[in-house]
C-alpha positions as a Python dict, from the first residue, in 0.01 Angstrom:
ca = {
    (1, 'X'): (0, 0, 0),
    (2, 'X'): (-340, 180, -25),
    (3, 'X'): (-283, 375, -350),
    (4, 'X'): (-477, 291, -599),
    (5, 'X'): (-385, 255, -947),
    (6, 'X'): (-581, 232, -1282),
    (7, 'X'): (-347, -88, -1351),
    (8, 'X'): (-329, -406, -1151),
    (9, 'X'): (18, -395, -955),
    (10, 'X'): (206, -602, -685),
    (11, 'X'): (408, -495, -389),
    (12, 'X'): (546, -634, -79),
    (13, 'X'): (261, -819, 152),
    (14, 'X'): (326, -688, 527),
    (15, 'X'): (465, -1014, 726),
    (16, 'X'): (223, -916, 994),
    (17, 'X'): (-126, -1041, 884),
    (18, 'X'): (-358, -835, 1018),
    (19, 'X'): (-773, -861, 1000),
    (20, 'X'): (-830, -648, 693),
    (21, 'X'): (-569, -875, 515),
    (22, 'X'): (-713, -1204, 624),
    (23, 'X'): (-1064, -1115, 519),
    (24, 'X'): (-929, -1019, 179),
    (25, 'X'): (-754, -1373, 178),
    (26, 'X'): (-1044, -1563, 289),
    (27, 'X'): (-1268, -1402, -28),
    (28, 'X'): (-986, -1525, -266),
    (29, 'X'): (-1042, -1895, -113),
    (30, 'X'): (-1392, -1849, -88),
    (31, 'X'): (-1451, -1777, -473),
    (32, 'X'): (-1478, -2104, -590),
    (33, 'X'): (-1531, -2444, -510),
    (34, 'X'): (-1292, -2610, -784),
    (35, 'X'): (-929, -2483, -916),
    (36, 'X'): (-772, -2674, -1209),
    (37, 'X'): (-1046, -2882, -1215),
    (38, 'X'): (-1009, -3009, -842),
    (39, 'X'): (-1194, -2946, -473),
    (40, 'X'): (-999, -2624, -397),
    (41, 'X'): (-888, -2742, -8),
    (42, 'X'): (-883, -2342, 129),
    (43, 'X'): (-1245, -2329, 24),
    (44, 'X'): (-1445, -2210, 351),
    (45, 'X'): (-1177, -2251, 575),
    (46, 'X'): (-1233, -2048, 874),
    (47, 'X'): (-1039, -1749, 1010),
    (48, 'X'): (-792, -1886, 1203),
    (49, 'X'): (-687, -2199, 998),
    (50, 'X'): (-616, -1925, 757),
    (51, 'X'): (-398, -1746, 967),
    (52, 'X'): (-230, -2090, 1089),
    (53, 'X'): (-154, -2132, 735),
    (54, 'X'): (17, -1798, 659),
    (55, 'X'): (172, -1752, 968),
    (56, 'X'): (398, -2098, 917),
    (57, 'X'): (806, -2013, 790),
    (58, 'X'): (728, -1651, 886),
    (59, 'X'): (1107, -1611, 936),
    (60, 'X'): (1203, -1644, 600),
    (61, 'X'): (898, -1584, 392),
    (62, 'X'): (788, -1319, 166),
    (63, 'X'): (431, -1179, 66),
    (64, 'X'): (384, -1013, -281),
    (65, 'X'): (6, -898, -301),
    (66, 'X'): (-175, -811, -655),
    (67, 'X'): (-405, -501, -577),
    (68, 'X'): (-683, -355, -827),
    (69, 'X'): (-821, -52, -679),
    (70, 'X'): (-737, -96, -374),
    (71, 'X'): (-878, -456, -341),
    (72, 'X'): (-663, -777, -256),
    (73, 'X'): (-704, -986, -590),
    (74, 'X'): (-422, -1202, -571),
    (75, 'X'): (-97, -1322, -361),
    (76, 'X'): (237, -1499, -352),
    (77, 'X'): (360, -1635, -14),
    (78, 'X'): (766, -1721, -142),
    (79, 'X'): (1008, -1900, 142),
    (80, 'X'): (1373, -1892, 78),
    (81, 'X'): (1700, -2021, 207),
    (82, 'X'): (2026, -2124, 121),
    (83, 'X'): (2011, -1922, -213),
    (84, 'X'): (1694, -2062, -290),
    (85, 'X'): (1328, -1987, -326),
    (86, 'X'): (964, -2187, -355),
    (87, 'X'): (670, -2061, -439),
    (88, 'X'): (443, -2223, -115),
    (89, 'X'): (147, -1995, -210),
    (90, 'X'): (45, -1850, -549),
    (91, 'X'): (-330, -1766, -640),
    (92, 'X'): (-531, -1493, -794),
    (93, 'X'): (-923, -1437, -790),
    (94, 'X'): (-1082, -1553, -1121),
    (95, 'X'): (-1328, -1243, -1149),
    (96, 'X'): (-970, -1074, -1260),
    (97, 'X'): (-849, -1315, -1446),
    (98, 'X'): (-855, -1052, -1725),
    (99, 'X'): (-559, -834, -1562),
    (100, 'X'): (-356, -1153, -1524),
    (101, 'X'): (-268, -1065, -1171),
    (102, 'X'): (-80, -1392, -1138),
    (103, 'X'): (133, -1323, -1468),
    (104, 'X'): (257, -973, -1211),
    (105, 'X'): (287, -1125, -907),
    (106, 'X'): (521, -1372, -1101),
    (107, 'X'): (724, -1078, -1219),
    (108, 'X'): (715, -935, -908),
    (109, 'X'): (869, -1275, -757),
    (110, 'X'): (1188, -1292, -985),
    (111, 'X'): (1235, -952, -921),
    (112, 'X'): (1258, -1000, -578),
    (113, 'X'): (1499, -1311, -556),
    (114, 'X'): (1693, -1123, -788),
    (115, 'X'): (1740, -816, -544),
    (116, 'X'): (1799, -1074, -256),
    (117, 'X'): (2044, -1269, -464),
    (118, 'X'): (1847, -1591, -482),
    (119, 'X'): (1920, -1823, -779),
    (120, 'X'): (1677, -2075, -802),
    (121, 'X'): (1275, -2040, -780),
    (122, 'X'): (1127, -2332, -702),
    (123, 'X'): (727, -2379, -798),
    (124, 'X'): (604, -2719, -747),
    (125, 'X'): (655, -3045, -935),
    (126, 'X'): (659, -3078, -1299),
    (127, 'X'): (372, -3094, -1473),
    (128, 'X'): (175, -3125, -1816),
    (129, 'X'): (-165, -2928, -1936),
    (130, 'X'): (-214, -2605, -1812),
    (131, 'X'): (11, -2620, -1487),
    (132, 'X'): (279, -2698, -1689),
    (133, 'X'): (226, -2433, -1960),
    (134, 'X'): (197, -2216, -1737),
    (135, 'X'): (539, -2247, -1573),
    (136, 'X'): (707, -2276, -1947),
    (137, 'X'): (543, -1937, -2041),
    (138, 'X'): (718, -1850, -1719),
    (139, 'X'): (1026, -1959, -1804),
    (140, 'X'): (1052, -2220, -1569),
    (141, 'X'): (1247, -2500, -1655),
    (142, 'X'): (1225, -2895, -1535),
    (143, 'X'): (1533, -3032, -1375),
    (144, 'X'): (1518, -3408, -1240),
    (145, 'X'): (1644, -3500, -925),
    (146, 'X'): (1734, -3881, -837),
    (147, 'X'): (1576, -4064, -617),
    (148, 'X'): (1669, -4443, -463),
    (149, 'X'): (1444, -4641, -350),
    (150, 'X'): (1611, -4953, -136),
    (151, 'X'): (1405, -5277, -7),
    (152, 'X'): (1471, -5346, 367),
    (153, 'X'): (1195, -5632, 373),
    (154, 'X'): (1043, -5876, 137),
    (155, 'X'): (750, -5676, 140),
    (156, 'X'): (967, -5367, 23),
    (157, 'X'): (1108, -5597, -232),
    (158, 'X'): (789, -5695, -378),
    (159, 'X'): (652, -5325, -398),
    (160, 'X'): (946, -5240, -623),
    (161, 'X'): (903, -5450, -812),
    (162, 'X'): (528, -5410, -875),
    (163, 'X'): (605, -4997, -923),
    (164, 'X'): (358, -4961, -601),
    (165, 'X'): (663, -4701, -519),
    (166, 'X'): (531, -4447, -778),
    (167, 'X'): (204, -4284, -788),
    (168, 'X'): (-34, -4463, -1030),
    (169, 'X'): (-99, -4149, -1266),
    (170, 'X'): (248, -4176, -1313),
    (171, 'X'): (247, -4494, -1460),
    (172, 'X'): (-59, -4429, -1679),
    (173, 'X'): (-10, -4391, -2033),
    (174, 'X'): (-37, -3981, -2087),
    (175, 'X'): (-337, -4002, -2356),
    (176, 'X'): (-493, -4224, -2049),
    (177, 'X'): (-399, -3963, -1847),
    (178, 'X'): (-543, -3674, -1989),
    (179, 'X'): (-865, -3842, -2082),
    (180, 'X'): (-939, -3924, -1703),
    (181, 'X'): (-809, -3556, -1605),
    (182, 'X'): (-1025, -3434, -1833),
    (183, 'X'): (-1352, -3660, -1714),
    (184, 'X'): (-1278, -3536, -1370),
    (185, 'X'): (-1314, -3191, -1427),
    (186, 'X'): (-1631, -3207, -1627),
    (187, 'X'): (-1769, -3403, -1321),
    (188, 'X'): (-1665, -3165, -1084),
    (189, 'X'): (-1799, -2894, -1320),
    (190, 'X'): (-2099, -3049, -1301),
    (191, 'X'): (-2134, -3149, -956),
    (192, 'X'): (-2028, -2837, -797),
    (193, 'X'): (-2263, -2610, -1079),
    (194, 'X'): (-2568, -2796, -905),
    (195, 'X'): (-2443, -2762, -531),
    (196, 'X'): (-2283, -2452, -541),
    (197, 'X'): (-2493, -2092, -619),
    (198, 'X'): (-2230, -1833, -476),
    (199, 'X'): (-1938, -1840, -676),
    (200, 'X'): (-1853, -1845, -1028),
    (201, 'X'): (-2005, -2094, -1252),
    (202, 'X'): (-1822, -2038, -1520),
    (203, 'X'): (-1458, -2152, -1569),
    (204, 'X'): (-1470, -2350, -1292),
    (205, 'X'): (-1349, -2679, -1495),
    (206, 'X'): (-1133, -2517, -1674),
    (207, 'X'): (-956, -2307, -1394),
    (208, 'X'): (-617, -2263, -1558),
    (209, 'X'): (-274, -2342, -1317),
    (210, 'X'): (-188, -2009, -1329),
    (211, 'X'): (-517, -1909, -1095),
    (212, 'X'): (-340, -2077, -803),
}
Protein backbone atom coordinates (compact mmCIF):
# COMPACT_ATOMS: atom_id res chain seq x y z
CA UNK A 1 0.00 0.00 0.00
CA UNK A 2 3.05 2.31 0.41
CA UNK A 3 4.79 1.65 -2.93
CA UNK A 4 4.99 4.22 -4.94
CA UNK A 5 4.50 4.26 -8.53
CA UNK A 6 5.31 6.76 -11.39
CA UNK A 7 1.48 6.16 -12.46
CA UNK A 8 -1.61 6.92 -10.45
CA UNK A 9 -3.06 3.41 -9.27
CA UNK A 10 -5.88 2.06 -6.96
CA UNK A 11 -5.94 -0.77 -4.51
CA UNK A 12 -7.97 -2.04 -1.74
CA UNK A 13 -8.61 0.79 1.17
CA UNK A 14 -7.93 -1.08 4.66
CA UNK A 15 -11.59 -1.35 6.40
CA UNK A 16 -9.86 -0.15 9.50
CA UNK A 17 -9.49 3.68 9.19
CA UNK A 18 -6.75 4.60 10.93
CA UNK A 19 -5.26 8.43 11.62
CA UNK A 20 -2.89 8.66 8.69
CA UNK A 21 -5.92 7.66 6.46
CA UNK A 22 -8.39 10.08 7.92
CA UNK A 23 -6.06 13.04 7.60
CA UNK A 24 -5.54 12.12 3.97
CA UNK A 25 -9.47 12.05 3.70
CA UNK A 26 -10.07 15.18 5.44
CA UNK A 27 -7.49 17.14 2.76
CA UNK A 28 -9.61 15.64 -0.12
CA UNK A 29 -12.84 17.36 1.60
CA UNK A 30 -11.00 20.22 2.56
CA UNK A 31 -9.86 21.22 -1.11
CA UNK A 32 -12.64 23.06 -2.10
CA UNK A 33 -15.57 24.79 -1.11
CA UNK A 34 -17.89 23.91 -4.25
CA UNK A 35 -18.15 20.43 -6.33
CA UNK A 36 -20.35 20.42 -9.47
CA UNK A 37 -21.11 23.73 -8.90
CA UNK A 38 -22.64 23.18 -5.29
CA UNK A 39 -21.54 23.81 -1.32
CA UNK A 40 -19.47 20.60 -1.07
CA UNK A 41 -21.24 19.32 2.53
CA UNK A 42 -17.71 17.33 3.75
CA UNK A 43 -16.04 20.69 3.47
CA UNK A 44 -14.33 21.32 7.06
CA UNK A 45 -15.95 18.66 8.70
CA UNK A 46 -14.07 17.70 11.68
CA UNK A 47 -12.23 14.47 12.52
CA UNK A 48 -14.62 12.46 13.94
CA UNK A 49 -17.77 13.25 11.80
CA UNK A 50 -15.42 11.96 9.21
CA UNK A 51 -14.83 8.86 10.76
CA UNK A 52 -18.73 8.56 11.70
CA UNK A 53 -19.20 8.77 8.09
CA UNK A 54 -16.82 6.02 6.90
CA UNK A 55 -17.23 3.83 9.59
CA UNK A 56 -21.28 3.37 8.71
CA UNK A 57 -22.11 -0.34 6.59
CA UNK A 58 -18.56 -1.36 7.59
CA UNK A 59 -19.80 -4.98 7.28
CA UNK A 60 -20.28 -5.02 3.80
CA UNK A 61 -18.35 -2.14 2.39
CA UNK A 62 -15.34 -1.82 0.34
CA UNK A 63 -12.54 0.96 0.07
CA UNK A 64 -10.61 1.39 -3.27
CA UNK A 65 -7.99 4.30 -2.71
CA UNK A 66 -6.24 6.25 -5.81
CA UNK A 67 -2.51 6.84 -4.65
CA UNK A 68 0.11 9.19 -6.56
CA UNK A 69 3.34 8.86 -4.91
CA UNK A 70 2.41 7.68 -2.09
CA UNK A 71 -0.30 10.37 -1.38
CA UNK A 72 -4.16 9.63 -0.90
CA UNK A 73 -5.68 11.54 -4.03
CA UNK A 74 -8.82 9.90 -4.36
CA UNK A 75 -11.39 7.10 -2.96
CA UNK A 76 -14.37 4.85 -3.52
CA UNK A 77 -16.33 3.66 -0.44
CA UNK A 78 -18.71 0.67 -2.51
CA UNK A 79 -21.51 -1.31 -0.19
CA UNK A 80 -22.91 -4.45 -1.58
CA UNK A 81 -25.51 -7.06 -0.97
CA UNK A 82 -27.74 -9.35 -2.46
CA UNK A 83 -25.63 -9.39 -5.75
CA UNK A 84 -25.55 -5.84 -5.81
CA UNK A 85 -23.33 -2.84 -5.42
CA UNK A 86 -23.63 1.28 -4.88
CA UNK A 87 -21.21 3.53 -5.13
CA UNK A 88 -21.96 5.57 -1.44
CA UNK A 89 -18.60 7.43 -1.81
CA UNK A 90 -16.65 8.41 -4.95
CA UNK A 91 -14.28 11.58 -5.08
CA UNK A 92 -10.87 12.52 -6.25
CA UNK A 93 -8.75 15.76 -5.40
CA UNK A 94 -8.94 18.32 -8.27
CA UNK A 95 -5.09 19.26 -8.12
CA UNK A 96 -4.96 15.61 -10.00
CA UNK A 97 -7.53 15.91 -12.00
CA UNK A 98 -4.95 15.43 -14.79
CA UNK A 99 -4.28 11.57 -13.87
CA UNK A 100 -8.05 11.03 -13.84
CA UNK A 101 -7.84 9.17 -10.60
CA UNK A 102 -11.60 8.80 -10.58
CA UNK A 103 -11.65 7.29 -14.26
CA UNK A 104 -9.14 4.22 -12.11
CA UNK A 105 -10.84 3.97 -9.15
CA UNK A 106 -13.93 3.32 -11.47
CA UNK A 107 -12.02 0.53 -13.13
CA UNK A 108 -10.88 -0.61 -10.11
CA UNK A 109 -14.70 -0.86 -8.86
CA UNK A 110 -16.03 -3.17 -11.76
CA UNK A 111 -13.17 -5.12 -11.33
CA UNK A 112 -13.92 -5.83 -8.00
CA UNK A 113 -17.76 -6.70 -8.20
CA UNK A 114 -16.71 -8.74 -10.93
CA UNK A 115 -14.26 -10.93 -8.72
CA UNK A 116 -17.03 -10.95 -5.97
CA UNK A 117 -19.68 -11.90 -8.46
CA UNK A 118 -21.79 -8.77 -8.13
CA UNK A 119 -24.01 -7.85 -11.13
CA UNK A 120 -25.28 -4.60 -10.78
CA UNK A 121 -23.31 -1.23 -9.72
CA UNK A 122 -25.40 1.14 -8.57
CA UNK A 123 -24.12 5.08 -8.67
CA UNK A 124 -26.73 7.49 -7.81
CA UNK A 125 -29.79 8.77 -9.68
CA UNK A 126 -29.87 9.60 -13.22
CA UNK A 127 -28.73 12.56 -14.32
CA UNK A 128 -27.98 15.13 -17.26
CA UNK A 129 -24.71 17.56 -17.77
CA UNK A 130 -21.65 16.40 -16.55
CA UNK A 131 -22.92 13.81 -13.84
CA UNK A 132 -24.60 12.17 -16.35
CA UNK A 133 -21.81 12.08 -18.97
CA UNK A 134 -19.86 10.98 -16.78
CA UNK A 135 -21.66 7.75 -15.89
CA UNK A 136 -22.38 7.14 -19.88
CA UNK A 137 -18.56 7.37 -20.55
CA UNK A 138 -18.70 4.80 -17.79
CA UNK A 139 -20.90 2.70 -19.24
CA UNK A 140 -23.53 3.09 -16.92
CA UNK A 141 -26.83 2.69 -18.10
CA UNK A 142 -30.41 4.29 -16.76
CA UNK A 143 -33.01 1.81 -15.81
CA UNK A 144 -36.46 3.24 -14.36
CA UNK A 145 -38.01 1.87 -11.51
CA UNK A 146 -41.90 2.49 -10.74
CA UNK A 147 -43.04 4.21 -8.20
CA UNK A 148 -46.97 4.66 -6.79
CA UNK A 149 -47.91 7.25 -5.16
CA UNK A 150 -51.57 6.64 -3.33
CA UNK A 151 -53.74 9.55 -1.55
CA UNK A 152 -54.88 8.50 1.99
CA UNK A 153 -56.34 12.13 2.69
CA UNK A 154 -57.78 14.97 0.78
CA UNK A 155 -54.75 16.73 1.37
CA UNK A 156 -52.77 13.76 -0.31
CA UNK A 157 -55.28 13.98 -3.05
CA UNK A 158 -54.76 17.50 -3.78
CA UNK A 159 -50.82 17.22 -3.79
CA UNK A 160 -51.13 14.71 -6.63
CA UNK A 161 -52.74 16.34 -8.33
CA UNK A 162 -50.79 19.63 -8.17
CA UNK A 163 -47.32 17.32 -8.91
CA UNK A 164 -46.18 18.72 -5.26
CA UNK A 165 -45.13 14.77 -5.17
CA UNK A 166 -42.11 15.39 -7.50
CA UNK A 167 -39.27 17.63 -6.95
CA UNK A 168 -39.77 20.98 -8.77
CA UNK A 169 -36.50 20.72 -11.03
CA UNK A 170 -38.15 17.85 -12.20
CA UNK A 171 -40.93 19.48 -13.55
CA UNK A 172 -38.94 22.36 -15.08
CA UNK A 173 -38.58 22.48 -18.64
CA UNK A 174 -34.70 21.12 -19.23
CA UNK A 175 -33.49 24.41 -21.23
CA UNK A 176 -35.06 26.10 -17.83
CA UNK A 177 -33.20 23.77 -16.13
CA UNK A 178 -29.89 24.13 -17.30
CA UNK A 179 -30.03 27.87 -17.49
CA UNK A 180 -30.70 28.10 -13.61
CA UNK A 181 -27.96 25.23 -13.02
CA UNK A 182 -25.82 27.09 -14.83
CA UNK A 183 -26.59 30.68 -12.92
CA UNK A 184 -25.99 28.82 -9.75
CA UNK A 185 -22.67 27.82 -10.33
CA UNK A 186 -21.38 31.10 -11.62
CA UNK A 187 -22.78 32.52 -8.29
CA UNK A 188 -21.20 30.14 -6.25
CA UNK A 189 -18.04 30.67 -8.35
CA UNK A 190 -18.22 33.93 -7.49
CA UNK A 191 -19.19 33.97 -4.02
CA UNK A 192 -16.91 31.41 -2.77
CA UNK A 193 -13.70 33.11 -5.10
CA UNK A 194 -14.23 36.23 -2.71
CA UNK A 195 -14.67 34.24 0.67
CA UNK A 196 -12.51 31.54 0.15
CA UNK A 197 -8.32 32.07 -0.27
CA UNK A 198 -7.14 28.36 0.51
CA UNK A 199 -8.29 26.21 -2.05
CA UNK A 200 -8.46 26.18 -5.67
CA UNK A 201 -9.96 29.02 -7.48
CA UNK A 202 -10.04 27.70 -10.49
CA UNK A 203 -12.55 25.05 -11.70
CA UNK A 204 -14.46 25.43 -8.91
CA UNK A 205 -17.83 26.13 -11.06
CA UNK A 206 -17.14 23.91 -13.31
CA UNK A 207 -16.14 20.90 -10.99
CA UNK A 208 -17.04 18.04 -13.32
CA UNK A 209 -19.32 14.84 -11.66
CA UNK A 210 -16.65 12.72 -12.05
CA UNK A 211 -14.52 14.75 -9.10
CA UNK A 212 -16.96 13.29 -6.57
Amino acid sequence: MEKEDPHPHSQPYPKSVKERCRTSVKAIYDECPLRQGKPFWHYRKDFETIKAGLASFLDRSDFIGAFWEGELIGFIKMTSENGAAGLMHIISMIAHRDKAPTDALMMKAVELCAGKKISFLHYGLWSTGGFGKFKENHSFERHDLPRYFVPVTGKGWLALKLGLHSRLADRLPTKLRGWLVTARNRWNTFRYKERVNDGPADGLAHESASQG
